[in-house]
N, C-alpha and C positions, 0 to 999 in steps of 0.2 A: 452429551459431549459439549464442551465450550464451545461457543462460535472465536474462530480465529480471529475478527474484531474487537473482539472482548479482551482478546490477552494481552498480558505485561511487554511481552514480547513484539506481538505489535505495533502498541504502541508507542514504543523503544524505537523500534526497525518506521515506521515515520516522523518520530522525531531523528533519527541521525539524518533521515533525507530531506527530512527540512534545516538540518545543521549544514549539510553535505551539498546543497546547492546555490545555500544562501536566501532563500524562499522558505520562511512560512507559505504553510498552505493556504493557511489565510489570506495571505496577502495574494494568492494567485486570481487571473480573473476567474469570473463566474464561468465561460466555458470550457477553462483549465481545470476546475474542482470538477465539471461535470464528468470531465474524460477523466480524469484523475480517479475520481469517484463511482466510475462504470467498470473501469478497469480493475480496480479493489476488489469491486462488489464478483467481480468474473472469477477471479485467484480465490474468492471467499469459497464461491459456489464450486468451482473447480475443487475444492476439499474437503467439502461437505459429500461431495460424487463421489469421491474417492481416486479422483483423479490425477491427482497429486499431492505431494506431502506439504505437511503443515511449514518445512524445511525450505520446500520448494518456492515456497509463497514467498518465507521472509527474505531469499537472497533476491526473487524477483521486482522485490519493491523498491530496494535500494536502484536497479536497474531503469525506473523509471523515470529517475533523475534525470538520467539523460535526455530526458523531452520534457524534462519540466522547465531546465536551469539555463 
């Protein structure tokens, strides 16, 4: 099974929230990527469990916006 990091799709679904906030990620601070990036890693493992769907992930990243922008 692909890791849901790996996909076209994701990486789509954080480019529009880097479009969508005005913020590369890049550009966020370092303790903003880490939370950014625990969070990710959480939604990843959350679908690798079976926990939720691959679907589930990509609406909830655009969601993150909001505590990023």
């Amino acid at each position: 099974m692909e890791h849901i990091l790996d996909t076209p799709d994701f990486a789509r679904t954080l480019a529009q929230l880097s479009e969508e906030t005005g913020t590369p990620v890049s550009l966020l601070r370092d303790e903003s990527k880490l939370r950014l990036g625990r969070l990710v890693q959480r939604a990843a493992e959350c679908v690798s469990d079976d926990g939720c769907s691959v679907a589930a992930v990509l609406r909830f990243i655009p969601f993150l916006g909001t505590w990023i922008s």
